[in-house]
VEXDRENKE-147633 format. One record per residue (C-alpha): residue in one letter; x, y, z. Coordinates in steps of 0.02 Angstrom, whole numbers, plus 50000, padded with zeros to 5 digits. Layout:
// VEXDRENKE-147633
+---------+-------+-------+-------+
! residuo !     u !     v !     w !
+---------+-------+-------+-------+
!       a !     X !     Y !     Z !
...
+---------+-------+-------+-------+
END
This chain:
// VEXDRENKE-147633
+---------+-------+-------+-------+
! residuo !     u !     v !     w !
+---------+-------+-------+-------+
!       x ! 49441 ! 50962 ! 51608 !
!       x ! 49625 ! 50993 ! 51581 !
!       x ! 49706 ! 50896 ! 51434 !
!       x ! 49864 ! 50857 ! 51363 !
!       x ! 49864 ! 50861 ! 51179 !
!       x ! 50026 ! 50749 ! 51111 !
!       x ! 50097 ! 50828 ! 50951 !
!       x ! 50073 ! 51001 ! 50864 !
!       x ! 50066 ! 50959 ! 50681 !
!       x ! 49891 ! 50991 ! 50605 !
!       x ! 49799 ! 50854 ! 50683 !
!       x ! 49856 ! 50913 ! 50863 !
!       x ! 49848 ! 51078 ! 50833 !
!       x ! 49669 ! 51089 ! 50788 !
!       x ! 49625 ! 50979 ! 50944 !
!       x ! 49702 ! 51099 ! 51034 !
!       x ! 49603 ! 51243 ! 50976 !
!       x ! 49420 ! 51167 ! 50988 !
!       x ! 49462 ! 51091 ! 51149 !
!       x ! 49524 ! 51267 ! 51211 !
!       x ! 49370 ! 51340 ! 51141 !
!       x ! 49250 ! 51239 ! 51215 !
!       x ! 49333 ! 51270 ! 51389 !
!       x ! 49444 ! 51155 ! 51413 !
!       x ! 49630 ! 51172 ! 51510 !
!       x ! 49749 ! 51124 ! 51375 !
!       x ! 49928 ! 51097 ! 51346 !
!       x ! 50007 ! 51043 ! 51209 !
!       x ! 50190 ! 50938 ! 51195 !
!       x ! 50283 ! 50908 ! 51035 !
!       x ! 50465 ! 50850 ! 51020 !
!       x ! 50499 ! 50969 ! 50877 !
!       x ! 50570 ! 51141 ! 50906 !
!       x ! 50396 ! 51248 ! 50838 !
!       x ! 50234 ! 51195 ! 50753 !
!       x ! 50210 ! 51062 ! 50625 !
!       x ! 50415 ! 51030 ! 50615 !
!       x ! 50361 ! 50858 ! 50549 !
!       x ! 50232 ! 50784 ! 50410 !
!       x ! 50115 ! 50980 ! 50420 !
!       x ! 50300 ! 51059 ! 50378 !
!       x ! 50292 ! 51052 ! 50192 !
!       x ! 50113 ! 50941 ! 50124 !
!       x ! 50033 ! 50961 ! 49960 !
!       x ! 49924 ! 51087 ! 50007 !
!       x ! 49773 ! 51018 ! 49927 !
!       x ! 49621 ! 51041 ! 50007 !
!       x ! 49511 ! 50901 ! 49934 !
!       x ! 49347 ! 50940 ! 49983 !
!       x ! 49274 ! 50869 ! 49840 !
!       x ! 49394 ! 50744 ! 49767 !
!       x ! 49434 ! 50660 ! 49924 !
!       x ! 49452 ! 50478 ! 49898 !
!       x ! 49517 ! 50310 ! 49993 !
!       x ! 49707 ! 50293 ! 49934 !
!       x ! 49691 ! 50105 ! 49958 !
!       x ! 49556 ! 50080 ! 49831 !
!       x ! 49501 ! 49943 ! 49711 !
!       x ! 49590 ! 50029 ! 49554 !
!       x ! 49748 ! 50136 ! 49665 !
!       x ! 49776 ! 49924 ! 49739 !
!       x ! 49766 ! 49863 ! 49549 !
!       x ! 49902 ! 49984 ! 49493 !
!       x ! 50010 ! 49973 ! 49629 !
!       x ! 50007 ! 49766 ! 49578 !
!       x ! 50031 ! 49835 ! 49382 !
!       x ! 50171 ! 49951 ! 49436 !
!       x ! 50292 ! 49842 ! 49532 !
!       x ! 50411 ! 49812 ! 49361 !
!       x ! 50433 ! 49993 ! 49363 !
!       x ! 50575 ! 50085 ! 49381 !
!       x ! 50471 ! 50248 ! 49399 !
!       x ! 50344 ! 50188 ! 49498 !
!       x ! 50231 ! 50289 ! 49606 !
!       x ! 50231 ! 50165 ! 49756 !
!       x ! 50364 ! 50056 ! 49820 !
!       x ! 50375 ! 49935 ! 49963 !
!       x ! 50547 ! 49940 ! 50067 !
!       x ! 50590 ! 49761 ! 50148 !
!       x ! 50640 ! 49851 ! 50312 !
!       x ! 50441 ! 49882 ! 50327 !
!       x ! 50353 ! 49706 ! 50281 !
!       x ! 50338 ! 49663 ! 50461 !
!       x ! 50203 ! 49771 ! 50466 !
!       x ! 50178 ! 49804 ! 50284 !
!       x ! 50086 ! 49645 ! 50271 !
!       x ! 49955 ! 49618 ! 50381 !
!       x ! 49905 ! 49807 ! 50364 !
!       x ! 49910 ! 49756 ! 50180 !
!       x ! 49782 ! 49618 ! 50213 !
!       x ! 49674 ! 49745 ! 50288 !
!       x ! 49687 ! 49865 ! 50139 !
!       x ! 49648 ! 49703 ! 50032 !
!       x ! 49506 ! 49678 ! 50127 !
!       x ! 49446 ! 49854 ! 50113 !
!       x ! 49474 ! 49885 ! 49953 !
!       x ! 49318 ! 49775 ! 49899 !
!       x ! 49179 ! 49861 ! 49796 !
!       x ! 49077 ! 49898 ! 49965 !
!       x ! 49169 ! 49913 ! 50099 !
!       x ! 49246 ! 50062 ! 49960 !
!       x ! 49107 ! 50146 ! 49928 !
!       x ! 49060 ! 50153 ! 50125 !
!       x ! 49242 ! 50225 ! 50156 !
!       x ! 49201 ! 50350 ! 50014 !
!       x ! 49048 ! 50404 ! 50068 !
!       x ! 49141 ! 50411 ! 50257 !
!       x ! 49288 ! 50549 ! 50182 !
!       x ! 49162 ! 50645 ! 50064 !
!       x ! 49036 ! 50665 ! 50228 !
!       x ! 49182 ! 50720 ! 50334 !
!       x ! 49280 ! 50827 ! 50214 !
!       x ! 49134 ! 50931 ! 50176 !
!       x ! 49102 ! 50944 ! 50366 !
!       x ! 49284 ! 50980 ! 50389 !
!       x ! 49284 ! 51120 ! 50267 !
!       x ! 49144 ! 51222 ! 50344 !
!       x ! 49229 ! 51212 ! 50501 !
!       x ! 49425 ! 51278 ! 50407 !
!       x ! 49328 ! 51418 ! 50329 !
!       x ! 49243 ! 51473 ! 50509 !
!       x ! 49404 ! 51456 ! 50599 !
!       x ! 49525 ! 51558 ! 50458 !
!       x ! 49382 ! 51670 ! 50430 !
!       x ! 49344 ! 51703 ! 50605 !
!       x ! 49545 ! 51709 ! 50655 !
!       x ! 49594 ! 51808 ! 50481 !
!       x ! 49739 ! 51691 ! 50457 !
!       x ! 49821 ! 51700 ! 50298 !
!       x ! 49862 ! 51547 ! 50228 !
!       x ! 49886 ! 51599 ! 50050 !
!       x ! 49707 ! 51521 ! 49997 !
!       x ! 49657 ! 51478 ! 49832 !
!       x ! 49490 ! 51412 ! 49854 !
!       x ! 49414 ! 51427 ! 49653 !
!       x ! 49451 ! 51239 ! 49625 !
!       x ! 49579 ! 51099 ! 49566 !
!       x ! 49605 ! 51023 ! 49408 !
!       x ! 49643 ! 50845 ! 49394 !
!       x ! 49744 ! 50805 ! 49242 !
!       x ! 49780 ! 50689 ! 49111 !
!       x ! 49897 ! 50614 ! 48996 !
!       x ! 49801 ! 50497 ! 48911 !
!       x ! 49629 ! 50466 ! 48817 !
!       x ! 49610 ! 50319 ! 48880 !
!       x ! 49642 ! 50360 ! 49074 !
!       x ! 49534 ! 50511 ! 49057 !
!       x ! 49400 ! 50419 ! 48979 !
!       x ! 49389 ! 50291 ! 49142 !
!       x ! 49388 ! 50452 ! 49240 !
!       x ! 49228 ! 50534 ! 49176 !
!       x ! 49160 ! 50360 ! 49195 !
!       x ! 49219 ! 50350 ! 49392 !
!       x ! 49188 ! 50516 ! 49449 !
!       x ! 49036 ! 50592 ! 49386 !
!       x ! 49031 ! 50711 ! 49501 !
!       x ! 49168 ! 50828 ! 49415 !
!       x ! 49153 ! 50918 ! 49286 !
!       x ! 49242 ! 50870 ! 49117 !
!       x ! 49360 ! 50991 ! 49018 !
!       x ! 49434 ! 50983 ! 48860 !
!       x ! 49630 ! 51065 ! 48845 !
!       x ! 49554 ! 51252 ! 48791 !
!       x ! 49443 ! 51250 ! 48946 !
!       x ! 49616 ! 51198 ! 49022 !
!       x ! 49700 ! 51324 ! 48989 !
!       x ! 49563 ! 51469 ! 49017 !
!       x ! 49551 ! 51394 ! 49198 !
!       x ! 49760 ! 51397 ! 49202 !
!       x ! 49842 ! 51476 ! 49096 !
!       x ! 50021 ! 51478 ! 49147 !
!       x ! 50002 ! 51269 ! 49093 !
!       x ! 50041 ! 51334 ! 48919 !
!       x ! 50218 ! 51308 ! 48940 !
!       x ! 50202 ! 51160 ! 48982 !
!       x ! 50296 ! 50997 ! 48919 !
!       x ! 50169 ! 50893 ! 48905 !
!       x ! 49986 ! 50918 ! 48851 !
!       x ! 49840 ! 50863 ! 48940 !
!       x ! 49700 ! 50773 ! 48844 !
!       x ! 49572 ! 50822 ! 48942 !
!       x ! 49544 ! 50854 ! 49153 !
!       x ! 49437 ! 50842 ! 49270 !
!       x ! 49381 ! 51006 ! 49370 !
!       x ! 49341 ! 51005 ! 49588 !
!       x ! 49251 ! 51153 ! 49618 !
!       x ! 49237 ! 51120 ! 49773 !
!       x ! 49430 ! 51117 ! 49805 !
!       x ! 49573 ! 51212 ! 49877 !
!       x ! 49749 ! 51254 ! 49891 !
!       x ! 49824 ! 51329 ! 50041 !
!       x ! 49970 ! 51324 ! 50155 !
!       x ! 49948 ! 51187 ! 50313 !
!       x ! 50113 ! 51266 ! 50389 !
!       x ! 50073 ! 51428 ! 50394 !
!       x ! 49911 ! 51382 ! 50450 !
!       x ! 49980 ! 51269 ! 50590 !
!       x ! 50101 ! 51423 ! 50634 !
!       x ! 49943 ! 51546 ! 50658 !
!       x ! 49840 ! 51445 ! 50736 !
!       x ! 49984 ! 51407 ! 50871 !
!       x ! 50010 ! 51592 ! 50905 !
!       x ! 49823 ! 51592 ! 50938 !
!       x ! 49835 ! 51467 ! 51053 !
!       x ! 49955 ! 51552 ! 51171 !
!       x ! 49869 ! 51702 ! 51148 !
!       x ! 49725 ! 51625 ! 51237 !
!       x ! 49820 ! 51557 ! 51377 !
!       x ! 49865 ! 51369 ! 51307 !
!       x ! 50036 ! 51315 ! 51385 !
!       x ! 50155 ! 51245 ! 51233 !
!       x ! 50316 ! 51124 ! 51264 !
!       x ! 50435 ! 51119 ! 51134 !
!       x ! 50585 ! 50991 ! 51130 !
!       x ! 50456 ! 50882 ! 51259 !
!       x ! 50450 ! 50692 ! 51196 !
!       x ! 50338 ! 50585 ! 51284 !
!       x ! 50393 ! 50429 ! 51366 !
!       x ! 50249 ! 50373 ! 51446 !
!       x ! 50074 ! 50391 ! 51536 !
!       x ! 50039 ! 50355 ! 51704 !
!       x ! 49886 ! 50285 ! 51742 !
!       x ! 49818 ! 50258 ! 51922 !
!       x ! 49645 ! 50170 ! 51995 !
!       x ! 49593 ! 50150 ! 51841 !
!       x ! 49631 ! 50341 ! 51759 !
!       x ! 49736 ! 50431 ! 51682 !
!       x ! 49841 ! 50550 ! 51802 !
!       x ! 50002 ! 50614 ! 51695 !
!       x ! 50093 ! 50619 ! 51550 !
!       x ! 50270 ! 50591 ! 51574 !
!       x ! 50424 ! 50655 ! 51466 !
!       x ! 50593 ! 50672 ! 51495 !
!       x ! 50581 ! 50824 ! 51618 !
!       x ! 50433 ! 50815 ! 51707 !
!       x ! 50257 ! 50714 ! 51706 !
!       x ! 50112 ! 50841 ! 51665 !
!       x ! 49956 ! 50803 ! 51781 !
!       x ! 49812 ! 50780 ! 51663 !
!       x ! 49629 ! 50712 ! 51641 !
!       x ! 49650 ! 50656 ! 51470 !
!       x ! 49749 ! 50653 ! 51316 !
!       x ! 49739 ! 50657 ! 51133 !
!       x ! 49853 ! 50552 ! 51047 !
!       x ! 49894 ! 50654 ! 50898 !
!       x ! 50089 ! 50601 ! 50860 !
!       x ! 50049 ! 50548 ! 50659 !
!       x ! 50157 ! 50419 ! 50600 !
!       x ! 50223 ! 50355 ! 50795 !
!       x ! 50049 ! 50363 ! 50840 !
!       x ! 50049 ! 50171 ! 50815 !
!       x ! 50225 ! 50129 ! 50886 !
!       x ! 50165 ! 50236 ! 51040 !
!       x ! 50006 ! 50161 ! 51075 !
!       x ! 50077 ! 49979 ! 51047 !
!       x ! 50172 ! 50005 ! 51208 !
!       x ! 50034 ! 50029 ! 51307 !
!       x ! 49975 ! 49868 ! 51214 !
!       x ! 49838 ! 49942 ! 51092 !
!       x ! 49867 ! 49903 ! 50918 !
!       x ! 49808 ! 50011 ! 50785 !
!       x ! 49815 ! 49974 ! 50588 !
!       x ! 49933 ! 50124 ! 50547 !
!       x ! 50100 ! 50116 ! 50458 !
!       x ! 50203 ! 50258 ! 50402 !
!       x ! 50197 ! 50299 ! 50222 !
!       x ! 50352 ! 50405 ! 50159 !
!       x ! 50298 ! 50536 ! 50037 !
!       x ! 50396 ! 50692 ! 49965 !
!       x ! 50398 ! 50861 ! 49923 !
!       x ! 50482 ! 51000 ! 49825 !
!       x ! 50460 ! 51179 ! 49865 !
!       x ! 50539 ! 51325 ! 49734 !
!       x ! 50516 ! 51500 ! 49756 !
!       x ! 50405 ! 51598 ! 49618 !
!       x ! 50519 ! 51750 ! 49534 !
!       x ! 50435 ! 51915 ! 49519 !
!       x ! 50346 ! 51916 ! 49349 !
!       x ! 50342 ! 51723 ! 49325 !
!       x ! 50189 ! 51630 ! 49290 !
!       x ! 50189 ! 51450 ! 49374 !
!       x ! 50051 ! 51356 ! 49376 !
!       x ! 49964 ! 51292 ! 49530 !
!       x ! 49783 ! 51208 ! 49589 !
!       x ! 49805 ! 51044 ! 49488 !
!       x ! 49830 ! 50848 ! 49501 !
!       x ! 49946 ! 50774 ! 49381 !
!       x ! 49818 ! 50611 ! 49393 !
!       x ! 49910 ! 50491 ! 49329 !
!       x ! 50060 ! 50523 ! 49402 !
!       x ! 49986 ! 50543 ! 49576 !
!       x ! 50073 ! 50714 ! 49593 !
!       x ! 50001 ! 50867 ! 49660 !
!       x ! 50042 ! 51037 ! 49646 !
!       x ! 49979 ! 51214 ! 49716 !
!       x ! 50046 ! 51385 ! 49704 !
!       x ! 50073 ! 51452 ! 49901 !
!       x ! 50081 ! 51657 ! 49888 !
!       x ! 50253 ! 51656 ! 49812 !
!       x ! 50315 ! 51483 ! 49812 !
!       x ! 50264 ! 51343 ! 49708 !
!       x ! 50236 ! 51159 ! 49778 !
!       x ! 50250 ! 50977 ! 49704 !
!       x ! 50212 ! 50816 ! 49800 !
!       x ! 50177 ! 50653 ! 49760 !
!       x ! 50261 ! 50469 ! 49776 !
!       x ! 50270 ! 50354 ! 49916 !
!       x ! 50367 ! 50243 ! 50001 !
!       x ! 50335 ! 50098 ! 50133 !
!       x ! 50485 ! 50099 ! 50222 !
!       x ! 50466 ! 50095 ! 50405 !
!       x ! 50480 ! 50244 ! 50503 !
!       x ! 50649 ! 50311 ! 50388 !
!       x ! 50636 ! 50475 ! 50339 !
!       x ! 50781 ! 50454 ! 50223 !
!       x ! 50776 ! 50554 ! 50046 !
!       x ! 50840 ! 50454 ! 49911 !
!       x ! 50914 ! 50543 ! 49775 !
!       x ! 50818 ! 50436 ! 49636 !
!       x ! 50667 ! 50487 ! 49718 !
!       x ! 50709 ! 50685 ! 49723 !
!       x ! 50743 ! 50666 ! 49556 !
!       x ! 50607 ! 50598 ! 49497 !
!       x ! 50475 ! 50715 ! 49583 !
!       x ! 50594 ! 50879 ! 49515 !
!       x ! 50581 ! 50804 ! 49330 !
!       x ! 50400 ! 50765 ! 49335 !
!       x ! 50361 ! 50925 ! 49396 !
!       x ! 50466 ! 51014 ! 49254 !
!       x ! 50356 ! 50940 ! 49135 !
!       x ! 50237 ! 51043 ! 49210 !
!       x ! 50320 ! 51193 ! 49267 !
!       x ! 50494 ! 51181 ! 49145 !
!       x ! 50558 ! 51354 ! 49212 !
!       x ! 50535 ! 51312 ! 49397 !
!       x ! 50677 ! 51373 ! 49495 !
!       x ! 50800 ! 51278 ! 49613 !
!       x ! 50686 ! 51173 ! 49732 !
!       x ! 50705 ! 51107 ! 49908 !
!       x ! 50655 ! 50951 ! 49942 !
!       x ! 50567 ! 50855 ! 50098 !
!       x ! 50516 ! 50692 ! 50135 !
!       x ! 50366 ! 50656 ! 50276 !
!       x ! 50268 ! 50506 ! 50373 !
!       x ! 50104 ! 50503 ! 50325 !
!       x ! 49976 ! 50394 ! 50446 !
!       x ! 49896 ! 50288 ! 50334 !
!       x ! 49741 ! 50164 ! 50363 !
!       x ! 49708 ! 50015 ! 50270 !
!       x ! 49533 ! 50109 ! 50245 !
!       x ! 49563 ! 50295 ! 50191 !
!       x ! 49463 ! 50369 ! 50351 !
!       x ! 49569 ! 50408 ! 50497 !
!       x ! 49550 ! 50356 ! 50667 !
!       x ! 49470 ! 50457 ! 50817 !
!       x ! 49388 ! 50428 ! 50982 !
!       x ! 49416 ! 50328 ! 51109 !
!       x ! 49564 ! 50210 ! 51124 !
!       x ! 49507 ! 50082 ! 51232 !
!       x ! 49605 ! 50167 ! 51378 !
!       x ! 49533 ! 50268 ! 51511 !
!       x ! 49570 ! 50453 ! 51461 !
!       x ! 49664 ! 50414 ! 51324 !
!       x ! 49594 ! 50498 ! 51132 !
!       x ! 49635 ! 50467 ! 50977 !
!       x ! 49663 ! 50580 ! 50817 !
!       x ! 49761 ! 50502 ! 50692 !
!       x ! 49778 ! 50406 ! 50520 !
!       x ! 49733 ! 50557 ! 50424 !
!       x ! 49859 ! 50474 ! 50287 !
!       x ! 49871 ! 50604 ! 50136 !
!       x ! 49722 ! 50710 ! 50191 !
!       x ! 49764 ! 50783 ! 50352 !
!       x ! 49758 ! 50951 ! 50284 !
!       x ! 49587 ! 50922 ! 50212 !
!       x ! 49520 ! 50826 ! 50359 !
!       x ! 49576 ! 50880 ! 50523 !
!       x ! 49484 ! 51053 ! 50565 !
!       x ! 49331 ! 50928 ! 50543 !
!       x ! 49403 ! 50779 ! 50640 !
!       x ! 49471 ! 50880 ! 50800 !
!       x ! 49322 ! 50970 ! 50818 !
!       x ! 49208 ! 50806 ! 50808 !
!       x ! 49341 ! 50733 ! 50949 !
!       x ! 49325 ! 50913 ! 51060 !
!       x ! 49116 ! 50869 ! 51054 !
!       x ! 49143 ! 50674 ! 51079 !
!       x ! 49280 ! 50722 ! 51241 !
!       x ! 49171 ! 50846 ! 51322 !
!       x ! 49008 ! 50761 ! 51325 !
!       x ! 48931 ! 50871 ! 51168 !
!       x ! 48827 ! 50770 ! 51019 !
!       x ! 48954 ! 50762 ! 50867 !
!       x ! 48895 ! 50846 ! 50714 !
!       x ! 48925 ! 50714 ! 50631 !
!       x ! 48886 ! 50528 ! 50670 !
!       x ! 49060 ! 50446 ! 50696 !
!       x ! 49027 ! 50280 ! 50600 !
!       x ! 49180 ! 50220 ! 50502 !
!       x ! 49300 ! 50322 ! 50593 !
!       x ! 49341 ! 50239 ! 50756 !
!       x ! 49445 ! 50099 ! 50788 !
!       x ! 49312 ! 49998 ! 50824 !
!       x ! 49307 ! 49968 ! 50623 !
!       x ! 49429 ! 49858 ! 50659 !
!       x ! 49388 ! 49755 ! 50781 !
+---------+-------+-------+-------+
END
């Protein structure tokens, strides 16, 4: 079967590899100049195996209402995006019931544990360094009363007071502020998507998988009822199939071929400082209530958090920079001169992302992976390789089509 996988951040990427693995003919397009140039560039870096969670849930929907007086909120809507802010809203309304929550829970925890097994056979198996930290996350917090709910919500952690805090990291005793209390993810991780993405790209040619840089695609061409190309500006790429894995346009893209999925762009940023020999940041921990997280990446140290609905912008407002540099200070007060970046994240109404079929002959989806894409997608492309090639998925694919929808 030869297919054309559309995009090479993380989500791509890895449909690349288990399709290429299993045998199939693969090439891979992406308009940026090398891998994951776009929302895999510079992510969190959490990988939430454990703590994975809907972001539109019954609580996360009730503070977003609480917030909206708030200077320093952690969310805010942009009028440029309510055309589509507010029917996908609807849908996260919808979703964010008591049950249809806890089946999209169950749906992320199901698939990021399956998704992890299949990350540690493919770095272990490939040795790529990717600056791992895999003894756990903390999730902090500020206040009694917030970390009081949180034992009561997620039972499934285990509770620490500020000396176990510290004993688990202890470069947070320079901190500015002082956690009451956390909550500790064994089963988490911290690592470095873009290296990861980089690797795993070399790989890829190494085994023979052709890969177009500064290639766009404009359209697909369809004939007697199949796919037969892919066509960018240059050329059209003959083809059996495709996997749409283009992130954020994923939903402008397939709304010209006149499928409509529930995906809108949700702008999110990051800082990135380097580490100076001999200094102890801190890394591997949630700041919970602030919706920041932060991980230490071999000699660098990351922050990201906040989010904007803005369209497709990928605009940095200063306010915004400088709100994600002070909060992480609090944390890390002797952090050196960051960068900063601001990314699309696909986001669902439901947490899960979307893969399968579209609904179009030889057309695939692998998208919607929102904040988790790092977490999810080793475990998502390789369920999509099975489900393309004729192969029983590991895992049964209930709550992650777009048939949800329907």
């Amino acid at each position: 079967m030869r297919v054309v996988v559309l995009g090479a951040g993380i989500a791509g990427l890895t449909s690349a590899w288990y399709l290429s693995e299993a045998g199939a003919d693969v090439t891979l397009v992406d308009r940026g100049a090398a891998p994951a140039s776009e929302t895999s560039h510079a992510n969190g870096g959490h990988i939430s195996t454990q703590s994975a969670t809907p972001w539109t849930g019954p609580r996360e929907i009730l503070a977003f209402i609480l917030s909206r007086g708030r200077r320093q909120r952690a969310v805010r809507v942009h009028l440029s995006s309510y055309p589509e802010f507010v029917p996908w809203s609807w849908h996260a309304l919808a979703a964010s019931r008591p049950a249809p929550h806890r089946r999209a829970h169950a749906h992320l925890r199901r698939l990021a544990a399956y998704s992890r097994e299949c990350f540690d056979a493919l770095a272990g198996e490939q040795k790529l360094d990717v600056a791992l930290e895999s003894t756990g996350t903390l999730g902090l917090y500020r206040s009694e009363r917030a970390f009081r709910r949180a034992r009561r919500i997620k039972n499934a952690a285990e509770p620490l007071g500020p000396a176990d805090i510290l004993e688990r990291e202890p470069a947070l005793a320079n901190a500015r502020v002082r956690p009451v209390g956390a909550l500790y993810y064994p089963g988490d991780a911290t690592g470095d998507c873009h290296r990861f993405c980089e690797q795993l790209a070399a790989r890829l040619e190494q085994r023979g998988t052709t890969l177009h840089w500064h290639t766009p695609v404009r359209d697909l061409h369809f004939e007697d009822g199949r796919l037969r190309a892919i066509v960018t500006d240059g050329q059209a790429i003959d083809t059996d199939a495709c996997v749409v894995a283009l992130g954020a346009d994923a939903a402008r893209f397939m709304r010209a071929l006149r499928v409509r999925l529930p995906i809108i762009p949700l702008r999110g940023y990051t800082l990135t400082a380097p580490i100076t020999p001999g200094a102890h940041a801190p890394g591997r921990f949630v700041d919970a209530e602030s919706h920041l997280v932060f991980a230490r990446l071999g000699d660098r140290f990351r922050a990201a958090g906040m989010a904007d609905f803005a369209g497709l912008s990928r605009d940095e407002p200063a306010n915004r920079l400088a709100q994600l540099e002070r909060l992480s200070r609090d944390w890390y007060p002797d952090m050196a001169a960051p960068e900063f970046w601001a990314c699309l994240r696909p986001i669902t109404p439901d947490g899960p992302p979307i893969i399968g079929d579209s609904g179009l002959p030889g057309v695939w989806l692998h998208t919607g992976h929102g904040p988790l894409g790092w977490t999810l997608a080793c475990g998502t492309a390789r369920l999509l390789a099975d489900l393309m090639l004729g192969r029983t998925p590991a895992l049964a694919l209930d709550g992650l089509t777009r048939e949800r929808f329907d």
